[in-house]
C-alpha positions as CSV (number, residue, x, y, z in Angstrom):
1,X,-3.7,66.1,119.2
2,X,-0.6,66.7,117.9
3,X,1.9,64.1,116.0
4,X,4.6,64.4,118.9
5,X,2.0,63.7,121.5
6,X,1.7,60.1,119.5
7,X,5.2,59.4,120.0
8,X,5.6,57.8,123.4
9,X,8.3,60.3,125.6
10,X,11.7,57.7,125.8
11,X,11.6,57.9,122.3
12,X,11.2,61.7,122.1
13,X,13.9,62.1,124.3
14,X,15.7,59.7,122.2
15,X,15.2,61.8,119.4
16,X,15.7,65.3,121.4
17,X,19.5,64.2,122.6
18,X,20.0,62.7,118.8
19,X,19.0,65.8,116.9
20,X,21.0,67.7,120.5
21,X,24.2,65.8,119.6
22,X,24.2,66.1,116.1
23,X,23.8,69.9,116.6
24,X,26.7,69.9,118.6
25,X,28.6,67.6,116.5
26,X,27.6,69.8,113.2
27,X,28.5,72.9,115.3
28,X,32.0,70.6,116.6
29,X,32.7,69.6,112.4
30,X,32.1,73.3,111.3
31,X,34.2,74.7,114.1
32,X,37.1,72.2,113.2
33,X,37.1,73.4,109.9
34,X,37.2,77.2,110.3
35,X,39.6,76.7,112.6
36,X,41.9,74.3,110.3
37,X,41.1,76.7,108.0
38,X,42.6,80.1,110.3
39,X,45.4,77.9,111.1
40,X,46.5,77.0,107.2
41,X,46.4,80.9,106.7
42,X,48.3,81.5,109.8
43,X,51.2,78.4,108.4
44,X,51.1,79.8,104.8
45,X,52.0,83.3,106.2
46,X,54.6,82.2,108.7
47,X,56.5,79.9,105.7
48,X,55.7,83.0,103.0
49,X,57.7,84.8,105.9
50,X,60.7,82.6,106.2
51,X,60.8,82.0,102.5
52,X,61.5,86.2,102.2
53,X,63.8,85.8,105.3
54,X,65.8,82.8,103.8
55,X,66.2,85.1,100.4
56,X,67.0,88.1,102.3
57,X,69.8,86.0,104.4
58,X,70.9,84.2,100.6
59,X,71.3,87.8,99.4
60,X,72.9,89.2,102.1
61,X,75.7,86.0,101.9
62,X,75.9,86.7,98.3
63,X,76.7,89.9,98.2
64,X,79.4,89.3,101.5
65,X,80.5,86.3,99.4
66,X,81.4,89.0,96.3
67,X,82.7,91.8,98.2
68,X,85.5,89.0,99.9
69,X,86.0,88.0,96.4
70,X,86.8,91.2,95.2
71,X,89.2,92.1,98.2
72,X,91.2,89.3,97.5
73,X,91.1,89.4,93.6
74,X,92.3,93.6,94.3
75,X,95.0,91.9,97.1
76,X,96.0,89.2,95.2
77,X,96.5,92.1,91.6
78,X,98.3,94.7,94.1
79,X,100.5,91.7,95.2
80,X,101.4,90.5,91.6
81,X,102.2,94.4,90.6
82,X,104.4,94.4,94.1
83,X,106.4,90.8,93.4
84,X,106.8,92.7,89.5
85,X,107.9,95.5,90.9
86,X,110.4,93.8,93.1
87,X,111.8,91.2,90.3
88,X,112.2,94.4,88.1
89,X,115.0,95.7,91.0
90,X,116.5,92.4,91.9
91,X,117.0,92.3,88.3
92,X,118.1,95.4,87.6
93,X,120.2,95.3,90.4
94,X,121.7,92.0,89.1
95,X,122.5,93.7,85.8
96,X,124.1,96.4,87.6
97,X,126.1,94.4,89.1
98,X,126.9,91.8,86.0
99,X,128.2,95.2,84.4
100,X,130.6,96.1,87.1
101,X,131.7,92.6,87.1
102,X,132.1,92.9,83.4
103,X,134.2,96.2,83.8
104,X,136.2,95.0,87.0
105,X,137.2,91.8,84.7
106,X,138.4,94.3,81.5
107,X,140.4,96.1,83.5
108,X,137.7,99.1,82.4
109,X,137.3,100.6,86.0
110,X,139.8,99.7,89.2
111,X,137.9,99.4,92.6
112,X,140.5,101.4,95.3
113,X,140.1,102.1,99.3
114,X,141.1,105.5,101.0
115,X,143.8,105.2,102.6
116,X,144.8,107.3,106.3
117,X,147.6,109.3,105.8
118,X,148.2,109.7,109.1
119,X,148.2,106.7,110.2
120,X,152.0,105.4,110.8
121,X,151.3,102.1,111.9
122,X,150.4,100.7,108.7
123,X,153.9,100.8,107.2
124,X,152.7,102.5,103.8
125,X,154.8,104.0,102.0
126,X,152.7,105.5,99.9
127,X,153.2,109.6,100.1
128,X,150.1,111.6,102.5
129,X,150.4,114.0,99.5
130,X,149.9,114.2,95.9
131,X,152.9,116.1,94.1
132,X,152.3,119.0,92.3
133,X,153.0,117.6,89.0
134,X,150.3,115.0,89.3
135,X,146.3,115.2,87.7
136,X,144.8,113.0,90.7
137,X,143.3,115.7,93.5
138,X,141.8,114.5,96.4
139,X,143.0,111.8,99.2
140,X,145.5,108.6,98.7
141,X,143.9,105.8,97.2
142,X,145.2,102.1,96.8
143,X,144.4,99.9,94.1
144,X,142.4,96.5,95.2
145,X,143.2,93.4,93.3
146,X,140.8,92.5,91.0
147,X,140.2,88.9,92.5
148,X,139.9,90.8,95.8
149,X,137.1,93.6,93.5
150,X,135.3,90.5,92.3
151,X,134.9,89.1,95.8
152,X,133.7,92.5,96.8
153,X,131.2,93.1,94.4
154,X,129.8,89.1,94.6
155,X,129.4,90.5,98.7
156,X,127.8,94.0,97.7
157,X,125.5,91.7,95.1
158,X,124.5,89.3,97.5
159,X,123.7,92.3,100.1
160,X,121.9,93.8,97.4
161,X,119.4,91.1,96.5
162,X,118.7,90.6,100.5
163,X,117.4,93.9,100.8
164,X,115.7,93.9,97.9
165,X,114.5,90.6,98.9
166,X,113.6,92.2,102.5
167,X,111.8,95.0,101.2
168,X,109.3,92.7,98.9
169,X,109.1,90.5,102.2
170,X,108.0,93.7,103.8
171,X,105.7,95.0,101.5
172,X,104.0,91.9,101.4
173,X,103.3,91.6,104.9
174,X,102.2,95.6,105.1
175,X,99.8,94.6,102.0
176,X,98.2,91.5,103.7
177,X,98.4,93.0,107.0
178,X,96.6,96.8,106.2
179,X,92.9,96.3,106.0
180,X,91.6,98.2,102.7
């Protein structure tokens, strides 16, 4: 006679579905765990994966983010050596004028306007021809007033500084406008 045979049969039963369910529930714990274990490789991958792809993405911004930068740092230099460039005319243009002024006022130079000789309705008596005995060649001239010259060179000098004006207005908006 055996040991088991001693052991009345409920309780072996008992004892067969106990060691059953803790075979199963050893089997269920073990399971669990490789699987929580598969499953923490799996998440550490997958967020090693976006960490690379978030620094890829921060590099790629970066390196956008500089470029821009240096676009409009070279924009903003070409514009500076453009708005120089343009100040150096107006002024240059100013002194030009300034000096005619200056000559108009001392009497230094006389502005005078070509006048048609051929015209009779104008009532000039000025002769169509030079006479022989004269150094001036060329057509009849008339004297302007000097007020009249310094009106006429304010005019020209405010005409000047609108186009030079103009053409920085147009550079400026071919330089912003022309992708580089």
């Amino acid at each position: 006679m055996r040991l088991v045979d001693l052991i009345p049969l409920q309780y072996r039963v008992l004892a067969a579905g106990f060691l059953l369910f803790a075979l199963v529930a050893t089997s269920a714990v073990i399971a669990w765990t490789v699987q929580g274990w598969r499953y923490g490789q799996q998440l550490e991958k997958q967020a090693r994966l976006h960490t690379e792809t978030l620094n890829q993405i921060t590099l790629a911004s970066t390196a956008l983010q500089r470029a821009e930068q240096d676009k409009r740092l070279a924009l903003e230099q070409r514009l500076v050596a453009n708005d120089q460039t343009h100040y150096r005319a107006l002024t240059d243009a100013q002194r030009d004028q300034d000096r005619l002024r200056d000559r108009l006022a001392t009497a230094d130079v006389r502005l005078s306007v070509l006048l048609d000789a051929t015209d009779t309705a104008n009532g000039c008596a000025v002769p169509a021809t030079t006479s022989s005995g004269g150094v001036v060649h060329g057509a009849t001239r008339a004297r302007l007033d000097p007020a009249h010259a310094q009106r006429i060179i304010g005019i020209t000098d405010a005409g000047d500084r609108g186009l030079i004006a103009l053409a920085a207005c147009q550079a400026y908006a071919k330089e912003v406008s022309t992708p580089k």
